[in-house]
Wavefront OBJ file of the C-alpha trace (Angstrom):
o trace
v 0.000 0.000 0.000
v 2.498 2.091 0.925
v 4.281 1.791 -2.772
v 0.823 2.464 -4.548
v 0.620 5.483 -2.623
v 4.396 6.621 -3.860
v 3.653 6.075 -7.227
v 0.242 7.564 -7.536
v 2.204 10.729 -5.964
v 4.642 10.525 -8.333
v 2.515 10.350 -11.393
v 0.358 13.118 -10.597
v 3.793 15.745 -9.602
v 4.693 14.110 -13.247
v 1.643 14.933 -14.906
v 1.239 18.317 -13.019
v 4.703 19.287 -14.230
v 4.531 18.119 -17.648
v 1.159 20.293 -17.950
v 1.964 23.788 -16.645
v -0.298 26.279 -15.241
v -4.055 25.633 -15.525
v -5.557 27.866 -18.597
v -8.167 27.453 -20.827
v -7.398 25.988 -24.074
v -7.425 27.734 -26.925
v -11.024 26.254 -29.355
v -9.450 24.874 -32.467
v -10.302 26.690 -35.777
v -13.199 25.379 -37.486
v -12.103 23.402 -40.773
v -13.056 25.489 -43.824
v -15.402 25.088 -45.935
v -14.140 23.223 -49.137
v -14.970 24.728 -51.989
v -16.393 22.730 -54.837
v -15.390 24.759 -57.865
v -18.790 24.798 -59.587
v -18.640 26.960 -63.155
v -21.895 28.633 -63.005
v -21.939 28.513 -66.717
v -20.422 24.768 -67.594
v -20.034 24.150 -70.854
v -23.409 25.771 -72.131
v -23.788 27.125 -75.817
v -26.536 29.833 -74.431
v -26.372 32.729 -71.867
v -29.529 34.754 -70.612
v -30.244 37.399 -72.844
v -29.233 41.057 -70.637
v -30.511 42.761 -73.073
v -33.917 41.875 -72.397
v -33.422 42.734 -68.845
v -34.698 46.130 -68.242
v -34.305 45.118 -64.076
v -30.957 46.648 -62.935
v -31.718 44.635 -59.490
v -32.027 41.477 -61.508
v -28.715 42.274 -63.128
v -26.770 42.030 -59.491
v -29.290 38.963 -58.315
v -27.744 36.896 -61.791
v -24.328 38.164 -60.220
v -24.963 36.933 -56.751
v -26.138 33.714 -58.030
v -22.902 33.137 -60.011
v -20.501 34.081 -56.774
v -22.339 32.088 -54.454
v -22.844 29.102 -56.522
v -20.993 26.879 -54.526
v -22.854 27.944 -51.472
v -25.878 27.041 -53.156
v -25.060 23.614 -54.396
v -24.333 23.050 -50.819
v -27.616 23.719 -49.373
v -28.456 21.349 -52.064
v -26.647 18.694 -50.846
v -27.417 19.093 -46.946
v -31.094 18.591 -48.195
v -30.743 15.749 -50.008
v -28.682 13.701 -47.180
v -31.847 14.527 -44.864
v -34.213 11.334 -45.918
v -37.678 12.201 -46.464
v -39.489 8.899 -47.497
v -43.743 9.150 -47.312
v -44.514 5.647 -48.012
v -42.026 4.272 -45.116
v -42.520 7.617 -42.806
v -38.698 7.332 -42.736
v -37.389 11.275 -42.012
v -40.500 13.002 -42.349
v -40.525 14.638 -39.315
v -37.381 15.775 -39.654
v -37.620 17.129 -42.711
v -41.114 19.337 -42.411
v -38.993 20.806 -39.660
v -36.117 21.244 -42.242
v -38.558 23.097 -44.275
v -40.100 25.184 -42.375
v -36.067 26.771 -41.432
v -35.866 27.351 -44.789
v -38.881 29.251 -44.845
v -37.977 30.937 -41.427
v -34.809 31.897 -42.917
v -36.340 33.887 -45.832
v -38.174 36.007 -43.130
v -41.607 34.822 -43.554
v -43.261 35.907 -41.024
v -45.557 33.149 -40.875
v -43.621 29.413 -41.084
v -45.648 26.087 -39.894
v -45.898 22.951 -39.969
v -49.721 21.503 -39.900
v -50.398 18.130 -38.494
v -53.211 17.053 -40.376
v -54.607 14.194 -38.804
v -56.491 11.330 -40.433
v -57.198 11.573 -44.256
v -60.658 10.431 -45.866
v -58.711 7.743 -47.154
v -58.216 6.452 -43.790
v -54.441 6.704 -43.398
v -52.918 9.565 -41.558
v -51.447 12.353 -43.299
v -48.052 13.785 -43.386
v -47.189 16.971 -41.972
v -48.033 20.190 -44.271
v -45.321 22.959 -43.731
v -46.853 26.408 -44.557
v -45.548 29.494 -44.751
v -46.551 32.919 -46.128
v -43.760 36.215 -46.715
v -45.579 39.700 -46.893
v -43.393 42.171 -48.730
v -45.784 44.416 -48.849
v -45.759 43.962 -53.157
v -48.867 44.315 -54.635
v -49.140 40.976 -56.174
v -48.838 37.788 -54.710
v -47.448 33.927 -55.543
v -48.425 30.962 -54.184
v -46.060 28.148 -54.314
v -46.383 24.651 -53.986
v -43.871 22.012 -53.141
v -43.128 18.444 -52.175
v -40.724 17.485 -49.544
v -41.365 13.724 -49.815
v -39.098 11.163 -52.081
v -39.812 8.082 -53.693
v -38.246 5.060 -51.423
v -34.977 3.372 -52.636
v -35.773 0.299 -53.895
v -32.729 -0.754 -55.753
v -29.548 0.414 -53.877
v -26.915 -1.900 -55.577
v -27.543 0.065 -58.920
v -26.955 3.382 -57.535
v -23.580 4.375 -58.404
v -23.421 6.789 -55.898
v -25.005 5.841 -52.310
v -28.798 7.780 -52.399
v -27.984 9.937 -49.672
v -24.452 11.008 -49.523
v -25.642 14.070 -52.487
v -22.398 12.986 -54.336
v -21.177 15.286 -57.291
v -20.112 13.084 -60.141
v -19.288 13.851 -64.107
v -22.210 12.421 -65.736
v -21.224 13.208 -69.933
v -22.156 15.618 -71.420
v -22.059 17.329 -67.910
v -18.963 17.703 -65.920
v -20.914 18.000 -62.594
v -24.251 16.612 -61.753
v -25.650 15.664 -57.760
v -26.710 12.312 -57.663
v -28.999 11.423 -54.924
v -32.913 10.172 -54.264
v -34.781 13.553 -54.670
v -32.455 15.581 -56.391
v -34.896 16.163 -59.514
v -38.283 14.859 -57.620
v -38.112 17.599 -56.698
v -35.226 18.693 -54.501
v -33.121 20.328 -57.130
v -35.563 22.668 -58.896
v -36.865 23.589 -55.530
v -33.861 24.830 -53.777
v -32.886 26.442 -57.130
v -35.829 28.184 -56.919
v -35.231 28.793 -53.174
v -32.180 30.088 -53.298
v -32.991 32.842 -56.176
v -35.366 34.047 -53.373
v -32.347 34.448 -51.270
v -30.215 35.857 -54.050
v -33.153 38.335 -54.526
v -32.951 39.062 -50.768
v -29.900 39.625 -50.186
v -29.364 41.877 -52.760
v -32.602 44.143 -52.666
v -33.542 43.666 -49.107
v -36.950 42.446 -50.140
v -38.757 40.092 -53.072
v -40.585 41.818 -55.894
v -43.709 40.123 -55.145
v -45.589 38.140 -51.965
v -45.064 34.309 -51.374
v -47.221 32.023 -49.891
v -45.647 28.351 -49.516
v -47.319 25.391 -49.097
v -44.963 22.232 -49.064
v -46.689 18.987 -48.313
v -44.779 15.175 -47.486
v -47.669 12.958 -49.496
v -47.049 13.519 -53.072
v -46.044 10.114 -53.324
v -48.758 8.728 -51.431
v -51.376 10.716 -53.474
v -51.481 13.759 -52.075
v -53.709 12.578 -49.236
v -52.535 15.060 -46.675
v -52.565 18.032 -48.366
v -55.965 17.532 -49.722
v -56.909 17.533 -46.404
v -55.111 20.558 -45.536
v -56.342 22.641 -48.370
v -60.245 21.908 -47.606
v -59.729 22.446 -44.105
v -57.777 25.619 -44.430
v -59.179 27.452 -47.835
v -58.609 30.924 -46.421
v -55.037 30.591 -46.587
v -55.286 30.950 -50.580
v -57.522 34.238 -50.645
v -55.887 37.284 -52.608
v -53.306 35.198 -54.384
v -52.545 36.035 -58.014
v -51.176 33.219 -59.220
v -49.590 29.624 -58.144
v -46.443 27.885 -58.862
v -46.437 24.426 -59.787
v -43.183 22.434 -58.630
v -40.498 24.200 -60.375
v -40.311 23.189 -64.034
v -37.057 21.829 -65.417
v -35.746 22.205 -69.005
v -35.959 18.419 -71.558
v -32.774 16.577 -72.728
v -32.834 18.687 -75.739
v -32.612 21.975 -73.926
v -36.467 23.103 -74.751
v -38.663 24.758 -72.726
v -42.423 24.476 -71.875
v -45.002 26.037 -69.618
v -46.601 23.150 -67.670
v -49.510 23.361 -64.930
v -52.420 20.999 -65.929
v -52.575 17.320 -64.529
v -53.536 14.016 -65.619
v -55.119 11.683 -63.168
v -54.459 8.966 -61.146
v -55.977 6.670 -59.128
v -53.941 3.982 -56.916
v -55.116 0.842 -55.224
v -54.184 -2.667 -53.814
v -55.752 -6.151 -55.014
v -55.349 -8.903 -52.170
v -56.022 -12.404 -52.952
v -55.999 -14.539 -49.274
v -56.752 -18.247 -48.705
v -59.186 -16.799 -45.872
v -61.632 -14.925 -48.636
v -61.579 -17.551 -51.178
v -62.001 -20.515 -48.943
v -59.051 -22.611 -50.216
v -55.373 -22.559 -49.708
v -53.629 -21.617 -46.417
v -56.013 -19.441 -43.962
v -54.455 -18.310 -41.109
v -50.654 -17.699 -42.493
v -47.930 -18.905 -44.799
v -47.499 -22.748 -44.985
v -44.296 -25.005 -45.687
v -44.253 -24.718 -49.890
v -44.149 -28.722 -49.570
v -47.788 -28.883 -49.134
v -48.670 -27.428 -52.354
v -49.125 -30.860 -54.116
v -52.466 -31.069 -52.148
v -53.031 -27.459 -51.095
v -54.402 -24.320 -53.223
v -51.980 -21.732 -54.402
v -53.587 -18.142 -53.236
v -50.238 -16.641 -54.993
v -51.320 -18.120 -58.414
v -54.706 -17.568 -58.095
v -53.228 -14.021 -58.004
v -51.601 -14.186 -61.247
v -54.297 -15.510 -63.017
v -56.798 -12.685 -61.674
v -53.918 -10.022 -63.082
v -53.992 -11.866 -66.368
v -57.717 -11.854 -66.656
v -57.713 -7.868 -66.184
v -55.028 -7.093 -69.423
v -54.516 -8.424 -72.711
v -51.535 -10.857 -72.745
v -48.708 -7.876 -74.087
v -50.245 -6.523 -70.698
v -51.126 -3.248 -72.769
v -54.777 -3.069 -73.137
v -57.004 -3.116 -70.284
v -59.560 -5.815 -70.480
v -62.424 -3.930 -68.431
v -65.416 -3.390 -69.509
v -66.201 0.657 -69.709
v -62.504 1.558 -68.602
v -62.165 4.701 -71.066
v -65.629 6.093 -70.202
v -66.007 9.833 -70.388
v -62.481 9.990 -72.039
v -62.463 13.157 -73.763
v -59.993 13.162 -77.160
v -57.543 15.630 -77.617
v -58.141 19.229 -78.684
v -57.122 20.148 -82.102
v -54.303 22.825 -80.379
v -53.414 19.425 -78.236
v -52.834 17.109 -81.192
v -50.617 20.281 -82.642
v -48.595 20.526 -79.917
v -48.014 17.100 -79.335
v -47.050 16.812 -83.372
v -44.716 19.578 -83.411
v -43.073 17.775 -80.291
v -42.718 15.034 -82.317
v -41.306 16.478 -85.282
v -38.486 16.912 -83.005
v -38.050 13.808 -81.272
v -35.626 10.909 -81.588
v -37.060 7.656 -80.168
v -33.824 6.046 -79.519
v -32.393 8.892 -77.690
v -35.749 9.075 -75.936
v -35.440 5.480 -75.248
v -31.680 5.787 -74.071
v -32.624 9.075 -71.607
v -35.074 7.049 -69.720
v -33.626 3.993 -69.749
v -35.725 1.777 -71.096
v -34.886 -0.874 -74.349
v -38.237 0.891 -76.638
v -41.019 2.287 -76.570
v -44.709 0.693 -77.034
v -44.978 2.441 -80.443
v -42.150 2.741 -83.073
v -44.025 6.575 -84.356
v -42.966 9.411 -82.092
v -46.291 11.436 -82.425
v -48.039 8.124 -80.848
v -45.394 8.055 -78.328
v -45.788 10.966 -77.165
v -49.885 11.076 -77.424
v -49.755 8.080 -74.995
v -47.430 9.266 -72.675
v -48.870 12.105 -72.486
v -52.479 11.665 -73.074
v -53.173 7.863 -72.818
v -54.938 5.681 -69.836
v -52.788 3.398 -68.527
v -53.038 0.462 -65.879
v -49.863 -0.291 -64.571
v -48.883 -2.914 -61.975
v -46.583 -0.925 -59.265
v -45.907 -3.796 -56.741
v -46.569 -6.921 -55.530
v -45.499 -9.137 -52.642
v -46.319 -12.174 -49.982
v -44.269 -15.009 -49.127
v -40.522 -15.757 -49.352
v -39.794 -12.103 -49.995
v -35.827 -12.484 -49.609
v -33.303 -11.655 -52.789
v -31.223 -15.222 -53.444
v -30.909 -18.414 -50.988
v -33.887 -20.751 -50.584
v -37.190 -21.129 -48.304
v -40.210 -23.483 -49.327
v -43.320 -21.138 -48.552
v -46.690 -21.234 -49.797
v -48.428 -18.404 -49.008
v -51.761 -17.664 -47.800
v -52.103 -14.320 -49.084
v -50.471 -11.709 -51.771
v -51.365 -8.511 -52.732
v -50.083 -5.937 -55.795
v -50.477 -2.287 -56.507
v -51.832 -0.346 -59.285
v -52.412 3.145 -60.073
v -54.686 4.176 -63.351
v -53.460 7.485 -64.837
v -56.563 8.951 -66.964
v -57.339 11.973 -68.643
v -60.340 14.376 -68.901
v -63.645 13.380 -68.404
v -63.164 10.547 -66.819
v -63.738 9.662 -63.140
v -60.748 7.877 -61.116
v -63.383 6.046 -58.603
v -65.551 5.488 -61.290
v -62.550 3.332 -63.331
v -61.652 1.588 -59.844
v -65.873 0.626 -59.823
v -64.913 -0.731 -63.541
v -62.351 -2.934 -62.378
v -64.332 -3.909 -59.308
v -67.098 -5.220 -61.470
v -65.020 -6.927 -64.046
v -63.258 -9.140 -61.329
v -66.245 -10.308 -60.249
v -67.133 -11.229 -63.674
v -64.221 -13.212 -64.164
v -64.996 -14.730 -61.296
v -62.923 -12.904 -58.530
v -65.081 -11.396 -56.019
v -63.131 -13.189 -53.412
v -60.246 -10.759 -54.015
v -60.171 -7.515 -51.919
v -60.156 -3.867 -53.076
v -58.913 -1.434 -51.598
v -58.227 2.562 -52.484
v -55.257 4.003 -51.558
v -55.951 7.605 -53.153
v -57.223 9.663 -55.782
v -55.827 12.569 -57.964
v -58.231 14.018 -60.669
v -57.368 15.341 -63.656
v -57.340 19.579 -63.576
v -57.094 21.913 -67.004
v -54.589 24.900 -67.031
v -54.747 27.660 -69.585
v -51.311 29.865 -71.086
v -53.781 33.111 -71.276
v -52.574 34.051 -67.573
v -49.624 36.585 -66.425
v -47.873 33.937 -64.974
v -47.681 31.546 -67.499
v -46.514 34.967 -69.939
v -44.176 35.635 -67.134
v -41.755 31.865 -67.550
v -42.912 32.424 -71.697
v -40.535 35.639 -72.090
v -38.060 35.042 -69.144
v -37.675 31.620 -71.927
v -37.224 34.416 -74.535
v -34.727 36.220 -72.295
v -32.559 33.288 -72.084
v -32.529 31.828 -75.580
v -34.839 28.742 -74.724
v -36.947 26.993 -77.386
v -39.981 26.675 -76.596
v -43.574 25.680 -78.547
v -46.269 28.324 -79.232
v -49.289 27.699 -76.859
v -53.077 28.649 -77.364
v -55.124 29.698 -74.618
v -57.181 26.288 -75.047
v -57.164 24.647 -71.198
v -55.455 21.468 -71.698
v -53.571 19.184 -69.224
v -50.582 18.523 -70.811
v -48.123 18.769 -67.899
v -47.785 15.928 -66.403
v -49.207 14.694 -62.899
v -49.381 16.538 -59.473
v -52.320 17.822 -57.096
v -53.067 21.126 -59.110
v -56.684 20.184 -58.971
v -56.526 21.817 -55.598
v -55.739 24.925 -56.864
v -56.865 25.574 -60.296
v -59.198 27.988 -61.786
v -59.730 26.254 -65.499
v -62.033 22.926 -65.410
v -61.005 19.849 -62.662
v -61.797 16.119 -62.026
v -63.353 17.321 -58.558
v -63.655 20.626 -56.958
v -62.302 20.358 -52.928
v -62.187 23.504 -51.918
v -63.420 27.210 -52.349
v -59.768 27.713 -53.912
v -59.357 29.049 -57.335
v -56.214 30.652 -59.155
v -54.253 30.762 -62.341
v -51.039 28.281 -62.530
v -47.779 27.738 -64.161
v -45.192 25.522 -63.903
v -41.900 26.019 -65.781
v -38.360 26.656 -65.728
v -34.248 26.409 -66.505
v -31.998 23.191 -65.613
v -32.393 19.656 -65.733
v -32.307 16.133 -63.932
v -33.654 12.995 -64.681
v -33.979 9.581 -63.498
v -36.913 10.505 -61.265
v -38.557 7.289 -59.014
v -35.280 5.496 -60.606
v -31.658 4.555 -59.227
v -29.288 7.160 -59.948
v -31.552 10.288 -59.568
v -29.983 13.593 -60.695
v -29.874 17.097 -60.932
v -27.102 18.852 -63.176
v -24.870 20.925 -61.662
v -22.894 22.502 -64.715
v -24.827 22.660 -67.847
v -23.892 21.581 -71.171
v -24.786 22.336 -74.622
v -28.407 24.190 -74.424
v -28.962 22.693 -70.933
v -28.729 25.303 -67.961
v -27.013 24.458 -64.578
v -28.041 24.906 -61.598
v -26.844 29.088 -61.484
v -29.060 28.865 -64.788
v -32.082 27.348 -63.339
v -31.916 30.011 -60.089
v -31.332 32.790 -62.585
v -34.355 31.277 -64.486
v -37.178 31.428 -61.214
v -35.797 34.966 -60.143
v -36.200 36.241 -63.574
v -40.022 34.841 -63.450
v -41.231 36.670 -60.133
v -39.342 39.679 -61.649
v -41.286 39.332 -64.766
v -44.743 38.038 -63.065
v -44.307 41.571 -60.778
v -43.658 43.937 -64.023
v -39.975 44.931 -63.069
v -38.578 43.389 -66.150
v -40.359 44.983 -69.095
v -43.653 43.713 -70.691
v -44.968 40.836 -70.444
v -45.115 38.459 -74.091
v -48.400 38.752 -75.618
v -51.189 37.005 -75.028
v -51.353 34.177 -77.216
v -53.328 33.555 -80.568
v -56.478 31.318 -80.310
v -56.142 28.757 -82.516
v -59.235 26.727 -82.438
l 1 2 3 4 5 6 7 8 9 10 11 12 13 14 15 16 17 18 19 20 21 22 23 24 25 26 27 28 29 30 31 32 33 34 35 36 37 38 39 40 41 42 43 44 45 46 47 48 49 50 51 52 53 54 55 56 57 58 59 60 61 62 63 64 65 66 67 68 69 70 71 72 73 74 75 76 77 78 79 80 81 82 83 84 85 86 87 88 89 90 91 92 93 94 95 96 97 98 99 100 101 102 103 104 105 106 107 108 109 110 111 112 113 114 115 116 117 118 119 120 121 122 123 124 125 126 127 128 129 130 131 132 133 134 135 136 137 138 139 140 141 142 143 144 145 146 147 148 149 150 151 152 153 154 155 156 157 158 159 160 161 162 163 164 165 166 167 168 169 170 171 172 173 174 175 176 177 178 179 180 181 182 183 184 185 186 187 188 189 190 191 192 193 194 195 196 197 198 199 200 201 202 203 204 205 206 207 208 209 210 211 212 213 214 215 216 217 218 219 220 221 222 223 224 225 226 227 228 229 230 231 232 233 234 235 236 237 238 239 240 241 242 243 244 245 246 247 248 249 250 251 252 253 254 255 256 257 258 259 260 261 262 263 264 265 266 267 268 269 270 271 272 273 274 275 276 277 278 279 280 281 282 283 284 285 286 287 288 289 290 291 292 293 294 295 296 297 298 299 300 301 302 303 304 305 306 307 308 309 310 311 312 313 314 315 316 317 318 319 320 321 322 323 324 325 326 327 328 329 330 331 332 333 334 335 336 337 338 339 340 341 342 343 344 345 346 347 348 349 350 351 352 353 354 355 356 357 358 359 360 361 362 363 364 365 366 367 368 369 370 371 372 373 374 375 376 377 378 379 380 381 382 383 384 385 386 387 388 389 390 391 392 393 394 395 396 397 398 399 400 401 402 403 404 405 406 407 408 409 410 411 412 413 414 415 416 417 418 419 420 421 422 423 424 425 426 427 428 429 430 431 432 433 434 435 436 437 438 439 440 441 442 443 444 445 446 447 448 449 450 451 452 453 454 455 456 457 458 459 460 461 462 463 464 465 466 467 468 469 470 471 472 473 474 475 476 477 478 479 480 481 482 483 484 485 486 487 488 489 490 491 492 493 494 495 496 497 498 499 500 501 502 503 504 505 506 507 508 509 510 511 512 513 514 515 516 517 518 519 520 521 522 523 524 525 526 527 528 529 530 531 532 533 534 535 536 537 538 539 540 541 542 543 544 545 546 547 548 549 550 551 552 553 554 555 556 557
């Protein structure tokens, strides 16, 4: 004892020596920001216009943009490593939290996130984050975004892991982010974001009003923020004009104005042992037994078969395309003079698929665009593991489907369709159930805001088609039935404006592994300093700071 008690004195005189006088230690310097040496230009062929840009305020925001680029493509980034997966819940907290900062930090005076309880669907909705700036301008934009993903469902072909917001060269582009979100619809959103802050920080205030409203269900049909808008219609009085999620510029470089919506209706089909009376009952079974026991799995398959011709193209249900209303004569135009410039093989190569149904672009494009589809999403029960073995035979299995359909047709009215034609063909056994429904909404390009992204496409040398003032819903699919003031599937709320959806940049890959949004542009294909440049140049233009507004355009039918 009386050595241990030597030794400890020794090595704390050691230790008390070797140290010095007691003083506070000096915080180490934090580790600077690395800087990712983004080009704001790239390697594009085409530069905004600045001589049609009367705004000398716009003028310093393009500046800003281009000196803080790097800055930018960092926020970027930080939002894409936050998860934000609706149909697993995984990060949605988080992230309506996320966005309501980034509201908070444009000085919106009003930034919240709405719980919005149980949806008439019967699920329970994600939050809604809603915000609303008063610059005291004397017109004012709504904006609508999603802060919800698509799941990853196929890690092992990402060549970049989903949520690490990794900046790769991606030919023609020398820099493009890859990770889930970053063009569905991260990227154009925080483009369009931070132009608000460029604008901000440069003028002390935006040209016009904002009202956000962000929701975390667009990939689980929009159920909570159908919910939100019906219960909270006053939030959308004395707006001018809405936003659609920021529009993005095709493959080619061209431009469009966007803000109409197809439909879409989604639902599960669950064939059990239980409800048809044979085959396992209670749960999976050893696969062994199925020399004397029913198969509820192929039973399954053979109901799926019975609902689609065997190319599983045409949908065999009786009245499935009632109240479809053809194409307008300005629709077919459009649609032909898209074609006239389209190369199927490209097309086929961009979205990475081996070919298209049809070998004519013009039908292509009039069924991607226009067409009814029934497509099988999902579909799962028993041994559900990749590789290795495991006899099961399972008692029940169930697949998703979503129906995309197109003016006048009626989503619940095609899901009654399909309900009746399984029990023709002998299925009423197998269960039903809706998940959601999005109906189909008109937009028209006689508004100031679609005129608004029409010249700032003029200001920066962007093709784009002549449009009549026809409604049509060529756009592609998102809840603008909610908000729009042409003709809609169903009318929710007392909420009625004029909307536009459109825009510089690109990404692609959406729902797919290696999602991504480009970074430097190539060619005719803006960057990301393009696509900001792009948005501010629209609220400039929507408030009349940037010279007239392009003409109305002709009627053509």
């Amino acid at each position: 004892m009386r050595w241990l008690l030597t030794a400890l004195t020794l090595l704390v005189a050691t230790i008390g020596c070797s140290r010095g006088p007691s003083t506070p230690a000096a915080a180490a310097p934090a580790p600077a920001q690395q800087k990712l040496g983004i080009r704001p230009n790239g390697d594009t062929e085409i530069q905004p216009d600045l001589g049609k840009i009367q705004s000398e305020d716009l003028k310093k925001v393009f500046a800003y943009i281009d000196e803080h680029i790097d800055d930018h493509v960092v926020n970027l980034q930080k939002w894409i490593r936050q998860p934000s997966i609706s149909n697993s819940g995984e990060g949605i907290p988080e992230s309506a939290e996320m966005v309501k900062g980034f509201f908070e930090q444009l000085g919106c005076q009003e930034s919240r996130v709405y719980d919005v309880g149980i949806t008439e669907w019967g699920s329970p909705g994600n939050p809604v984050v809603y915000a609303r700036c008063d610059e005291g301008a004397p017109r004012t934009i709504a904006i609508y975004w999603q802060y919800d993903t698509m799941p990853v469902t196929q890690p092992d072909a990402w060549k970049a892991p989903p949520f690490e917001a990794r900046i790769v060269e991606q030919p023609p582009y020398k820099k493009v982010l890859i990770g889930r979100g970053a063009t569905n619809s991260k990227g154009p959103e925080m483009a369009q974001f931070n132009a608000l802050m460029a604008i901000k920080a440069v003028t002390g205030k935006l040209p016009v009003n904002i009202v956000f409203v962000a929701e975390g269900d667009e990939e689980r049909m929009d159920v909570g923020v159908r919910k939100f808008v019906k219960d909270h219609p006053e939030f959308f009085k004395n707006v001018d004009a809405l936003i659609g999620e920021a529009g993005e510029q095709s493959a080619s470089g061209g431009g469009s104005v966007g803000g109409g919506s197809e439909g879409c209706v989604y639902f599960e089909l669950t064939t059990s042992g239980k409800a048809w009376g044979r085959g396992p009952v209670q749960s999976d079974i050893h696969g062994a037994n199925k020399r004397s026991v029913d198969s509820p799995a192929w039973r399954h398959m053979k109901m799926l078969a019975s609902l689609v011709s065997a190319d599983g193209n045409t949908p065999l249900v009786k009245g499935f395309t009632d109240g479809l209303e053809p194409l307008s004569a300005s629709e077919t135009a459009q649609l032909k003079t898209a074609a006239a410039k389209t190369d199927l093989k490209v097309a086929a190569e961009n979205l990475g698929v081996a070919r298209f149904i049809a070998d004519d672009p013009f039908t292509m494009l009039k069924m991607g665009r226009y067409g009814v589809s029934f497509n099988l999403d999902g579909i799962w029960g028993g041994n559900m593991y990749a590789g290795g073995a495991g006899a099961i035979l399972p008692n029940k299995i169930t697949s998703k489907h979503n129906i995309r359909y197109v003016p006048k047709m009626n989503g619940l009215e095609i899901v009654k369709r399909v309900r009746e034609q399984l029990d023709r063909n002998g299925y009423k056994d197998v269960e039903l159930k809706i998940i959601g429904d999005v109906p189909w909404s008109k937009m028209t390009y006689d508004t100031d805001i679609a005129r608004a992204m029409n010249q700032m496409y003029d200001q920066f040398n962007i093709p784009h088609g002549e449009k009549s003032d026809v409604p049509t819903i060529l756009g592609g699919y998102w809840p603008s039935y909610l908000f729009s003031n042409q003709e809609v599937g169903q009318r929710v709320a007392p909420v009625s404006m004029p909307i536009g959806m459109g825009g510089a940049g690109h990404g692609g890959n959406a729902h797919a592994a290696n999602e991504y949004y480009v970074i430097e542009g190539a060619g005719k294909v803006y960057g990301m300093a393009g696509a900001e440049k792009s948005h501010a140049a629209i609220f400039y233009n929507f408030a009349g700071k940037n010279g007239a507004a392009a003409a109305a355009p002709r009627q053509t039918e």
